[in-house]
N, C-alpha and C positions, 0 to 999 in steps of 0.2 A: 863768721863763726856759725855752724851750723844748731841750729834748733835742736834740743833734746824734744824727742819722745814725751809724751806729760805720761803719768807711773799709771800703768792699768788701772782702772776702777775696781776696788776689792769685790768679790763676792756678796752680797746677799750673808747675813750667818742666817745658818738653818737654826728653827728655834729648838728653843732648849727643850730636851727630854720632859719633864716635868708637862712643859705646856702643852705638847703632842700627846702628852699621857691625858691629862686635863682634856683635850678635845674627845679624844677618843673615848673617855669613861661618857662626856656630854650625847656622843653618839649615842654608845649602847643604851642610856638610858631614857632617852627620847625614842628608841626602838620600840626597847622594851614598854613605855608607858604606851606608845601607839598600837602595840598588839594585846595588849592585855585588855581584860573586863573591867567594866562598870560595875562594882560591888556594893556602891553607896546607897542603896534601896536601903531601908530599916524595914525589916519584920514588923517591930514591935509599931512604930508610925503607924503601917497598912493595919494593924490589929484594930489602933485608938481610932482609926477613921472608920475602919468598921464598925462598931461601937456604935460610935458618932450617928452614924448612917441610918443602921437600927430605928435610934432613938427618932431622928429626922422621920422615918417612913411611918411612925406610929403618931408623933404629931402633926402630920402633915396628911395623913388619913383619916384627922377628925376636921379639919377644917371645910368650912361652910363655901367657901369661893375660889376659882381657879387662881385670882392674885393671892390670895393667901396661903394654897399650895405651893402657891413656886415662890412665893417668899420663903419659905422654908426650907424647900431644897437650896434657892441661890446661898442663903447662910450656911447652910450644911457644907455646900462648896466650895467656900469661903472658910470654915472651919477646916477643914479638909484639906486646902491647899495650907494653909500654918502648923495644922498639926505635921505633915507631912516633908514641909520643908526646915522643920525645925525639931524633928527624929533624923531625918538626914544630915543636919550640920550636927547635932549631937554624935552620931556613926563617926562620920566624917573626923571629929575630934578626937575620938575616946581611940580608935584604928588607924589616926596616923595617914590617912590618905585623905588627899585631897579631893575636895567635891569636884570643881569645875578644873580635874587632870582632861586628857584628851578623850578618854573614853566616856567621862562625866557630860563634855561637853558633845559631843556624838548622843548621847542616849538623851540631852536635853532637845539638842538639835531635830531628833525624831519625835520627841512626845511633843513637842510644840506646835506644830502646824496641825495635827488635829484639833488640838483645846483651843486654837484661836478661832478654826475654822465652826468647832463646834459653839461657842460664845457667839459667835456673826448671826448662825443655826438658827440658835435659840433668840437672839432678837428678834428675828425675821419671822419662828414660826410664832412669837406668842404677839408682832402687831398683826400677824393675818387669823386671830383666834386658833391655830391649831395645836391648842394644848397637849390634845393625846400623843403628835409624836414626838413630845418631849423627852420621856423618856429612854423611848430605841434609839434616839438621837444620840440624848446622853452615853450611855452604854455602850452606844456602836464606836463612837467616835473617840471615847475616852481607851478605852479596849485597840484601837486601832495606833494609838497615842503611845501604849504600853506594849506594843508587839513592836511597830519601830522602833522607839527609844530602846526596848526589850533586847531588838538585834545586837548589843553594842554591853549589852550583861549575863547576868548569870539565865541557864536556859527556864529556870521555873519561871522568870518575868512575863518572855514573851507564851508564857503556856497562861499563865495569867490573864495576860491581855486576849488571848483569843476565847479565854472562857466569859470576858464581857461582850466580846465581841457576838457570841453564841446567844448570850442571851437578850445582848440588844435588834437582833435581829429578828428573834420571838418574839420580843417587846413588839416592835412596826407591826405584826400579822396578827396581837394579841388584841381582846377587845379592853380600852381604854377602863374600864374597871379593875384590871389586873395591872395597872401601872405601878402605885406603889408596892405590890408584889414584888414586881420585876426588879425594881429600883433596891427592896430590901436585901433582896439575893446576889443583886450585885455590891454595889455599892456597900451593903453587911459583909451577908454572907460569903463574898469573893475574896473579898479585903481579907476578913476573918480567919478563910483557911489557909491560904496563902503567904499572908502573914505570917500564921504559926509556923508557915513551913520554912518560911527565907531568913527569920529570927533563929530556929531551931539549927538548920544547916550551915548557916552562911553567917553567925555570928552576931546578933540583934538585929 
């Protein structure tokens, strides 16, 4: 007696509507987060470090010694990264978008390799005593920080960034007496206008 045939192997089901629907919203919306801006800058953060900064360059223009100087700005930059990242996760809260979506992580991915590069900077230049270019340092490289990360947001950031950039590069060719000038104007007065303006525009 001859052998039957064993029954075809059924098809595959093709999945249900619903889960096709489910993928496809997964697509557009991973599109859409990959093309969109980085909005999570706070205005108001950039204002209170401005502030901050002010107050930094006026106690730090009375001190008697170069470690005392730059005790006071490292605190200030320290003050400066908390206030900053914690006006950010407030934004972040109060707006429903997420801090570190892909565009967050893109605009961190740029500002980072300056501030580390700049942090190495400033080890380097204050064991070889070259205090004075501390400041165009700071500025150039913090500025260069916000113009990358800047690409990846709204366009007043990286205008931002190049207005430290500007002035940290007059810092370098300034004479070491106008340091904390330069320092207030940036780190103040950058923060300060800028601020008012990305708070006013773009929502705190």
């Amino acid at each position: 007696m001859a052998l039957q045939d064993p029954l075809p192997a059924r098809p595959p089901r093709p999945p249900a509507l619903h889960e096709r629907a489910m993928d496809n919203l997964r697509f557009i919306r991973d599109a859409m987060e990959g093309a969109s801006r980085f909005t999570g800058v706070s205005g108001w953060g950039e204002v209170a470090v401005g502030a901050t900064a002010l107050a930094a360059a006026l106690i730090a223009h009375g001190r008697a010694t170069r470690e005392g100087w730059l005790a006071v700005w490292l605190a200030e930059g320290a003050l400066a990264a908390i206030l900053t990242l914690g006006a950010m996760l407030y934004k972040a809260r109060v707006t429903g978008h997420p801090l570190l979506s892909k565009p967050g992580q893109r605009f961190v991915l740029g500002l980072a390799p300056p501030l580390v590069v700049g942090a190495l900077l400033t080890a380097v230049l204050v064991r070889d005593g070259h205090f004075a270019a501390l400041p165009g340092t700071w500025l150039l490289l913090y500025g260069t920080g916000i113009v990358t990360g800047g690409a990846f947001s709204d366009r007043i950031v990286p205008v931002m960034g190049a207005s430290f950039m500007a002035l940290g590069t007059a810092a370098l060719f300034s004479p070491p007496a106008w340091a904390d000038h330069y320092l207030a104007a940036g780190f103040g007065g950058v923060n300060l206008l800028f601020g008012a303006l990305i708070a006013r525009r773009h929502g705190g």
